[in-house]
C-alpha positions as CSV (number, residue, x, y, z in Angstrom):
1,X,-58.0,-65.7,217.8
2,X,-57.1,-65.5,221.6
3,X,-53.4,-66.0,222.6
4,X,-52.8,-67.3,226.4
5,X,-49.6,-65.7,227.4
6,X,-49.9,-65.9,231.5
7,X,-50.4,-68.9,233.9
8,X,-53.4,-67.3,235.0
9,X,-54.9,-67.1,231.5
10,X,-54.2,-70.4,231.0
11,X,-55.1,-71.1,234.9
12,X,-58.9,-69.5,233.5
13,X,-59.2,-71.3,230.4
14,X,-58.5,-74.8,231.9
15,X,-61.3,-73.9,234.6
16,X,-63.8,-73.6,231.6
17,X,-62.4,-76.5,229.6
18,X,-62.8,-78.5,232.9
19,X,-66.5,-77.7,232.7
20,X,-66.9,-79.7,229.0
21,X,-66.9,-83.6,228.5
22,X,-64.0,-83.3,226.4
23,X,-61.8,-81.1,224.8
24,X,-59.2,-81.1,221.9
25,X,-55.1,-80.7,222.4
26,X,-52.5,-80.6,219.9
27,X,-49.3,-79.2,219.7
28,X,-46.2,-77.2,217.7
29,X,-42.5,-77.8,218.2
30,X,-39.2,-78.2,216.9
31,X,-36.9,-81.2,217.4
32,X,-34.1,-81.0,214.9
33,X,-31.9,-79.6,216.8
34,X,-32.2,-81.1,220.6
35,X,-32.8,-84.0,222.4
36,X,-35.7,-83.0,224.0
37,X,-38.6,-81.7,221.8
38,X,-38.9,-77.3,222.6
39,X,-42.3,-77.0,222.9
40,X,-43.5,-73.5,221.1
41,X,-47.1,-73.5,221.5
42,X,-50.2,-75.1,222.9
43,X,-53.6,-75.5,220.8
44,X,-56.4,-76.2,222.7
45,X,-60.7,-76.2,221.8
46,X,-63.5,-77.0,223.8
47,X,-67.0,-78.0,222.6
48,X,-68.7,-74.4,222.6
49,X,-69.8,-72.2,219.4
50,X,-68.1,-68.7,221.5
51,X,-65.5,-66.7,220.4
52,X,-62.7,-67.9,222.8
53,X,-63.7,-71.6,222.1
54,X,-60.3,-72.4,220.9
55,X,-57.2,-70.6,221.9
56,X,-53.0,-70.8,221.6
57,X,-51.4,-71.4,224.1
58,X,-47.6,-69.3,224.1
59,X,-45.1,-71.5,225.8
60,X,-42.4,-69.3,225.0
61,X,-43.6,-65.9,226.5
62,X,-41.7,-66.1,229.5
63,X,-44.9,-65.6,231.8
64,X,-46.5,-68.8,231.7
65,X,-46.2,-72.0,233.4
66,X,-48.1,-75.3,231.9
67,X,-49.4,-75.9,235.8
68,X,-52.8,-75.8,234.9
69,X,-52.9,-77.5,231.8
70,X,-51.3,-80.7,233.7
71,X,-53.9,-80.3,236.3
72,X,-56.7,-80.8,233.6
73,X,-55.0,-83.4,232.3
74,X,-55.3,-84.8,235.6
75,X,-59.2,-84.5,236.0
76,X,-61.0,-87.7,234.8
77,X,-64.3,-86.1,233.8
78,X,-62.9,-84.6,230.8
79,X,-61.7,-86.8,227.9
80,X,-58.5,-85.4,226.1
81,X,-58.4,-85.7,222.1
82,X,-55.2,-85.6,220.2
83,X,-54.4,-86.9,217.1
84,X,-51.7,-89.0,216.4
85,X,-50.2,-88.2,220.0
86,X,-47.1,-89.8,220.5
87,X,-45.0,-86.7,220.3
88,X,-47.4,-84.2,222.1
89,X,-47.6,-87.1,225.3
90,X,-43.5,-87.4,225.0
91,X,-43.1,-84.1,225.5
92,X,-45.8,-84.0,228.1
93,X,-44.5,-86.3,229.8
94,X,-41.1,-84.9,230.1
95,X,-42.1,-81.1,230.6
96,X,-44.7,-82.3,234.1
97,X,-44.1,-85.9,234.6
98,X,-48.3,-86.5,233.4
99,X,-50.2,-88.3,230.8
100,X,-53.8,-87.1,230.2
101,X,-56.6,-89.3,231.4
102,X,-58.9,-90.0,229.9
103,X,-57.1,-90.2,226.7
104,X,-58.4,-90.5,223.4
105,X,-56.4,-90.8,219.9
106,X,-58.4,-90.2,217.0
107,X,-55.6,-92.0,214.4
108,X,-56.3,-94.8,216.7
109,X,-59.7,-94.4,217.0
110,X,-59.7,-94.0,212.9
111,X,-58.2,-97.3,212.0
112,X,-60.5,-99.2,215.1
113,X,-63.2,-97.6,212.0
114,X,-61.5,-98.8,209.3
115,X,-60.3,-95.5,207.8
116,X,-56.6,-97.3,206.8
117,X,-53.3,-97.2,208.7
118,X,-52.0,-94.6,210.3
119,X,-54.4,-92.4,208.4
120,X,-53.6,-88.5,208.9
121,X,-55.8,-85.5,210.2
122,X,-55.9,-84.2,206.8
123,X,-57.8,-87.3,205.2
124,X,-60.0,-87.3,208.3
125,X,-60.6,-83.8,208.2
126,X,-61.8,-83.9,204.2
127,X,-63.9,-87.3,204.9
128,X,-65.9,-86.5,208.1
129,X,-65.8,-82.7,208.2
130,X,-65.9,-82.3,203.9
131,X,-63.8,-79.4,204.5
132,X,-59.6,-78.8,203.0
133,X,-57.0,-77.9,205.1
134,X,-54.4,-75.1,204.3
135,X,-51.2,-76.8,204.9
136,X,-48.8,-74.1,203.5
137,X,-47.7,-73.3,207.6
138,X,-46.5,-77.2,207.7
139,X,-43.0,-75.9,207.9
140,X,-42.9,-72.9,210.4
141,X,-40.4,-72.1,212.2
142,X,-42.8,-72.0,215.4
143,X,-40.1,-70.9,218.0
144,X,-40.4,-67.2,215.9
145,X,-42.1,-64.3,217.0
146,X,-44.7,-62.9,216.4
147,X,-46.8,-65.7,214.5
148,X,-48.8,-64.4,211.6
149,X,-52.5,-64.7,212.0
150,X,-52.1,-67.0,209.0
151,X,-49.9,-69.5,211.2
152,X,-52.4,-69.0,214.1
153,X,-55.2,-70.0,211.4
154,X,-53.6,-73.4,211.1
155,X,-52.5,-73.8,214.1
156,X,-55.5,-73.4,215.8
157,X,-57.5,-75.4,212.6
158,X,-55.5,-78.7,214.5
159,X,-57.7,-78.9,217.0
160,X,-60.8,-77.1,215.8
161,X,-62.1,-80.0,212.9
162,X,-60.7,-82.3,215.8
163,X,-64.0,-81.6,217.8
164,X,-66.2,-83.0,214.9
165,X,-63.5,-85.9,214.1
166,X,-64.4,-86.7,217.3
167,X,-67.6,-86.7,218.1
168,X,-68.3,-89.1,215.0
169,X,-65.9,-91.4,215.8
170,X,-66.3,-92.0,219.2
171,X,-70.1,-92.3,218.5
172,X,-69.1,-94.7,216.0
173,X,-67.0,-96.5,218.4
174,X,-70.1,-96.6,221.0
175,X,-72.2,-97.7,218.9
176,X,-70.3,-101.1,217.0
177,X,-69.4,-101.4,220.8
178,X,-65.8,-100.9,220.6
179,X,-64.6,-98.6,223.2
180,X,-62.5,-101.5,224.9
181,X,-60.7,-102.1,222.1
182,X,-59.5,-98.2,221.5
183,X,-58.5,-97.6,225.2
184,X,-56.6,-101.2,224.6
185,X,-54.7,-100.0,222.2
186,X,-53.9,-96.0,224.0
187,X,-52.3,-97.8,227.0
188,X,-49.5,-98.0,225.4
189,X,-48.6,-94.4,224.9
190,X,-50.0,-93.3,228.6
191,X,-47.1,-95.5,229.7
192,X,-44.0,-94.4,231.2
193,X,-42.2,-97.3,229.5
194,X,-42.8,-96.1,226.0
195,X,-40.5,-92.9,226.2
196,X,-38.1,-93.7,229.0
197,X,-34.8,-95.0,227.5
198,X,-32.8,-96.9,229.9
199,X,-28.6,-95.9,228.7
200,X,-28.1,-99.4,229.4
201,X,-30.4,-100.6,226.7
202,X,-30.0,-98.1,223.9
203,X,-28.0,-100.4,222.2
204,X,-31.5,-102.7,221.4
205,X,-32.3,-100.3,218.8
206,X,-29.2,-99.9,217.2
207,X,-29.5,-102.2,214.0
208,X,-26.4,-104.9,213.4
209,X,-26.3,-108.1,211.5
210,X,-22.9,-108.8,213.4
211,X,-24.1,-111.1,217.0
212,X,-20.7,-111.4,218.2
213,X,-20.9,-110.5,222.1
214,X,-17.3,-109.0,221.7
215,X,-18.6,-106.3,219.3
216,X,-21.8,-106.0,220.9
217,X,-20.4,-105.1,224.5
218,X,-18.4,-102.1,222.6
219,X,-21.4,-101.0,221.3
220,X,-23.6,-101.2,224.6
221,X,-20.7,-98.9,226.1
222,X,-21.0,-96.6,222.8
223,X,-24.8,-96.1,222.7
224,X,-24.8,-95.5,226.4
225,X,-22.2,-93.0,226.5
226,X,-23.9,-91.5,223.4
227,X,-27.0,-91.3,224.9
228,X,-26.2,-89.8,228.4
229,X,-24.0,-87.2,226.5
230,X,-27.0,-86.5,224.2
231,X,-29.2,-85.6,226.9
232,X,-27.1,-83.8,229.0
233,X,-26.2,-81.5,226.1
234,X,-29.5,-81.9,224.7
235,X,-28.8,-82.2,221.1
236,X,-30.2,-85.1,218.9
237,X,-27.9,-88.7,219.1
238,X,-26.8,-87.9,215.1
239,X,-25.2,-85.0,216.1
240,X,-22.8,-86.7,218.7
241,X,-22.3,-89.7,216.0
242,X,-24.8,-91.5,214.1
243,X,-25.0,-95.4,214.1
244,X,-22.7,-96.3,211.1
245,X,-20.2,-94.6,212.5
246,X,-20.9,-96.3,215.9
247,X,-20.6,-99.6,214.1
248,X,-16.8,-98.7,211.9
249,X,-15.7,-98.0,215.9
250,X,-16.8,-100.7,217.5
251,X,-15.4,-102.9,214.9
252,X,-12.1,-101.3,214.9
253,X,-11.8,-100.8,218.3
254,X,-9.7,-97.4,218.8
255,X,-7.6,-97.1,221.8
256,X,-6.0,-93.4,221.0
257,X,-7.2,-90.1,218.9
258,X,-4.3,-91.3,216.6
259,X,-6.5,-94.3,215.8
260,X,-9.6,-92.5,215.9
261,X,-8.8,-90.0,213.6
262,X,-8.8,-92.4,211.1
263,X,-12.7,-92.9,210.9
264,X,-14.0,-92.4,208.1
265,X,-17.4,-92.0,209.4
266,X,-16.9,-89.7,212.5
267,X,-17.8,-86.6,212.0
268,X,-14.6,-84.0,212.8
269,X,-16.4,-83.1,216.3
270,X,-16.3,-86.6,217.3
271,X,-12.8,-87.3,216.8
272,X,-11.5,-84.4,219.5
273,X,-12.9,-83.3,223.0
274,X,-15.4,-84.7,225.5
275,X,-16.7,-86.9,222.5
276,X,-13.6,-88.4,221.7
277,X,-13.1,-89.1,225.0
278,X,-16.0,-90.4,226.1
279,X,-15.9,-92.9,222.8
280,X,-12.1,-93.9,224.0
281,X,-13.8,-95.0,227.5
282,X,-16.5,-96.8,226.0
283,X,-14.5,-98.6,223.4
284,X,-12.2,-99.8,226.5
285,X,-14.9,-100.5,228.4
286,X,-16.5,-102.8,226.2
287,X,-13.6,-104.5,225.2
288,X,-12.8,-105.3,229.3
289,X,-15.9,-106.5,229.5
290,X,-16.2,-110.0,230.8
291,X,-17.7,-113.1,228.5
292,X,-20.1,-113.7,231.1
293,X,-21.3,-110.1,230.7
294,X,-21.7,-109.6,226.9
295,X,-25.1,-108.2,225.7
296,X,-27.2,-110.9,223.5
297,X,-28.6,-110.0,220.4
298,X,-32.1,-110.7,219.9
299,X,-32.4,-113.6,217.7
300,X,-33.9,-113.2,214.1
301,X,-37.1,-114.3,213.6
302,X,-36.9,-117.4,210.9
303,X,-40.3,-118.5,209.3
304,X,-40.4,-122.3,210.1
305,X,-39.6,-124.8,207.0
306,X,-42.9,-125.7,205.6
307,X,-45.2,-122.7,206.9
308,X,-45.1,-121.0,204.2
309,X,-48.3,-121.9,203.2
310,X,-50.0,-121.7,205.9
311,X,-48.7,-117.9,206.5
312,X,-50.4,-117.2,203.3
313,X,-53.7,-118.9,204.2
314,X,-53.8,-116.9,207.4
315,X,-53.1,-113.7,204.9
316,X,-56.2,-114.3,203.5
317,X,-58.3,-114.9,206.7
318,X,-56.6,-111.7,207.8
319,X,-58.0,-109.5,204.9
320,X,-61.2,-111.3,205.6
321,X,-61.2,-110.2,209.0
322,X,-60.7,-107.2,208.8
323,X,-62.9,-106.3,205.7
324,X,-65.6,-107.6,207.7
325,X,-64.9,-106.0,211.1
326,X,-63.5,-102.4,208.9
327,X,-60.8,-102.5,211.0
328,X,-57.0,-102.0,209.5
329,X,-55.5,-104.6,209.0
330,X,-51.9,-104.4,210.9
331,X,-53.9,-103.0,213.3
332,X,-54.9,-106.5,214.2
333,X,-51.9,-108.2,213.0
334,X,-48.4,-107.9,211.2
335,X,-46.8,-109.9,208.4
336,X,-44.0,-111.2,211.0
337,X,-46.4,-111.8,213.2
338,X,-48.6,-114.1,210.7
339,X,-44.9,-116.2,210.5
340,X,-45.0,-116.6,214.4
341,X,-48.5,-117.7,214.7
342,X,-48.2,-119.9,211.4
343,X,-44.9,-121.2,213.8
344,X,-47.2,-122.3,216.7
345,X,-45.7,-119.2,218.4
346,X,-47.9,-117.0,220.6
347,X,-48.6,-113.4,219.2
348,X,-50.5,-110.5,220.2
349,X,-53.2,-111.3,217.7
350,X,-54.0,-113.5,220.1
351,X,-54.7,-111.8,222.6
352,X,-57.4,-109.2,223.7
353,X,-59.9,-107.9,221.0
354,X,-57.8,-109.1,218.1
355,X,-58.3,-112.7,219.5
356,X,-61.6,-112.2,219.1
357,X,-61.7,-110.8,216.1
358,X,-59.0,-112.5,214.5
359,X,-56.6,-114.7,216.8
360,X,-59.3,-117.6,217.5
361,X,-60.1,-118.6,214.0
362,X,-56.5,-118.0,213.2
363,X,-55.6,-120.9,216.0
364,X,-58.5,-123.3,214.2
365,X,-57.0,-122.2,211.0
366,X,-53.8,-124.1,212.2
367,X,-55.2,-127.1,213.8
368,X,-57.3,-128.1,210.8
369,X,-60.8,-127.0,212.4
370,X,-61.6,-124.9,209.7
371,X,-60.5,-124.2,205.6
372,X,-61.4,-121.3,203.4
373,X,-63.5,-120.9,200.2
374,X,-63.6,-118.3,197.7
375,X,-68.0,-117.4,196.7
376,X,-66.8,-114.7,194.1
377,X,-64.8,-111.8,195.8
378,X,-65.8,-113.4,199.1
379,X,-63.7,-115.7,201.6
380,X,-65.9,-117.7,203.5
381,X,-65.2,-119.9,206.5
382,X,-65.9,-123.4,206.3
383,X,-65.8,-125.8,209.1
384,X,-64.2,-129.0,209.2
C-alpha cells in the first residue's frame, strides 16, 4: 500500500491517473467538531492491475499541497467516480474552489439502475463485485498517526471495488441509453449553490410552525449571527446554540444577560461572552426591524380538498413506472410532490427525463386521457 505524503508524489500520481479514462476518489474526515469538514486523507485508484494502482493520499503530513489533485479534477478526459459524493465535493469545493468534471456518482448512478434509494457502497459492493466489506475501521479516528495497515486496508477498499462498481454501471447506463439522465441528476452537486450558505438565509432551514414576521425577523438576525460566528470559529452551529434554543430566544426576546440567563435551553457558553453578545445584537436587531422588512415563511404545502384520490391513483402509476423503467422510485418523484401534481401544480416530475418517464402520463392521468387496470400483479394503462 503506497502512502503519498509530498506534492510531488501526488504531482506524479495525478500525471499517471491523467493517462486512464477514469479513475476512483473517495475520502476520510472528521466533522464533529468544526464547521468545515478537516480533511485527513485522500483515496485514490486508477484502472491498472500494478502495485501502485491505488494509493492514500496524507493530507495531514505537512508536505503536501492538493495542487495537483485539483488540476486533475480539472482535465475533462478523465471521468471522476465517487460514491455518494456530497461531502467529499463540499469539502473540495472549499479546500480549492473546484468540482471534478466529468463527474460521476455511482449512488446515483445505482438508483438510475434500480438498485433502491440511496443504496450504500456496501450493498453495491456484495451485489456487483460478490465480495464483503470489513467495516470494523467505520469509526477511526482518521486525523491519528500512524494508520494501521488494517485502516489503510479499508480505506483504500473505498475506492478499489469502486472501479468494478463502475464499469458495470455505467455500461449499464450506456446501454438502456441513460447517461442524460445521470449527469441530470449530478448537476446539482457540481453546483456552487448547493454548499454556499448565504448568513442572510440561514434562517430557511431553521424549522418553525410560528409565521409571525415579528418572530421570524429575530430569528433571521439569530441564524445569521450564528452562522458567521460559526465559521469564523469554525466549530459546528450546535455548539454556539442549537435551534430550540434559538427559538425560546426569539420568542422571549432578551434585552440583557440578566434576561438571558434565564434560558433554559442555552447552553452556559452562550449566556456570557462574544455569544451572548452577539445574541443580544441580533435579538435587538430583529425586533427594530421594519414591517416592510420581515422575512416570510414559506407557505405549507396543503393537499387540495378532493385530491386525495387522485394522489393515490398517481401512487400507483408511480410504482408502475418505475418497476418497469427499474428506476427508484423517489428518484422520479416524492410523496409531496404526487400532492402538487394531483393540485395542477408544476413539479419536477415533470420535467426532464422523469417527464418522460413518468410526468407525461402523470398529466393524462389528471385530465382524464387515461385510467388504470389491475391484470393480476400488473397495472396496466388504459386509454380513454
Amino acid at each position: 500500500m503506497k502512502m503519498i505524503r509530498t506534492t510531488a508524489e501526488l504531482s506524479a500520481f495525478c500525471a499517471k491517473a491523467s493517462t486512464f479514462d477514469y479513475v476512483t476518489l473517495d475520502t476520510e474526515f472528521l466533522r464533529e467538531r468544526t464547521y468545515y469538514s478537516k480533511l485527513c486523507l485522500v483515496q485514490i485508484a486508477v484502472p491498472d492491475t500494478g502495485p501502485d494502482s491505488a494509493v492514500l493520499v496524507d493530507t495531514l503530513s505537512g508536505k503536501l499541497k492538493l495542487d495537483p489533485l485539483f488540476e486533475l479534477f480539472k482535465d475533462t478526459s478523465t471521468v471522476k467516480v465517487f460514491h455518494a459524493a456530497r461531502q467529499d465535493l463540499e469539502i473540495f469545493y472549499f479546500e480549492g474552489g473546484v468540482f471534478p468534471q466529468p463527474f460521476f456518482d455511482t449512488q446515483i448512478a445505482a438508483m438510475v439502475c434500480g438498485f433502491g434509494e440511496q443504496v450504500g457502497y456496501e450493498t453495491l459492493v456484495r451485489k456487483i463485485v460478490h465480495t464483503g466489506l470489513d467495516k470494523s475501521s467505520r469509526f477511526t479516528d482518521w486525523s491519528q498517526r500512524p494508520l494501521s495497515e488494517k485502516q489503510m486496508k479499508y480505506a483504500l477498499a473505498d475506492v478499489t471495488h469502486l472501479r468494478d462498481i463502475y464499469e458495470f454501471l455505467a455500461d449499464k447506463i450506456a446501454k438502456s441509453n441513460r447517461t442524460a439522465w445521470v449527469e441530470e441528476e449530478v448537476q446539482v452537486l457540481v453546483s456552487p449553490k448547493t454548499y454556499d450558505i448565504d448568513p442572510q438565509e440561514a434562517w430557511i432551514r431553521v424549522k418553525t410552525r410560528n409565521t409571525s414576521g415579528k418572530l421570524l425577523a429575530v430569528v433571521r438576525e439569530l441564524a445569521k449571527f450564528r452562522e458567521i460566528y460559526a465559521r469564523e470559529q469554525n466549530v459546528p452551529r450546535a455548539r454556539i446554540y442549537k435551534d430550540d434554543a434559538m427559538l425560546e430566544v426569539a420568542a422571549n426576546k432578551p434585552k440583557s444577560l440578566a434576561d438571558l440567563g434565564k434560558s433554559r435551553l442555552l447552553l452556559r457558553e452562550a449566556r456570557r461572552g462574544p455569544i451572548a453578545s452577539g445574541i443580544l445584537a441580533a435579538v435587538k436587531a430583529g425586533v427594530d426591524c421594519a414591517p416592510e422588512d420581515y422575512p416570510t415563511a414559506k407557505p405549507q404545502r396543503i393537499r387540495a380538498n378532493g385530491t386525495e384520490a387522485l394522489s393515490e391513483l398517481l401512487r400507483v402509476l408511480l410504482k408502475a413506472k418505475a418497476q418497469k423503467a427499474g428506476v427508484a422510485q423517489k428518484l422520479i418523484a416524492t410523496s409531496a410532490e404526487l400532492d402538487e401534481i394531483a393540485s395542477g401544480n408544476d413539479s419536477p416530475a415533470l420535467n426532464g427525463w422523469r417527464n418522460d418517464v413518468f410526468g407525461k402520463d402523470a398529466r393524462k392521468l389528471c385530465d382524464g386521457k387515461i385510467a388504470l387496470s389491475a391484470k393480476g400483479s400488473a397495472v396496466n394503462i388504459v386509454k380513454i
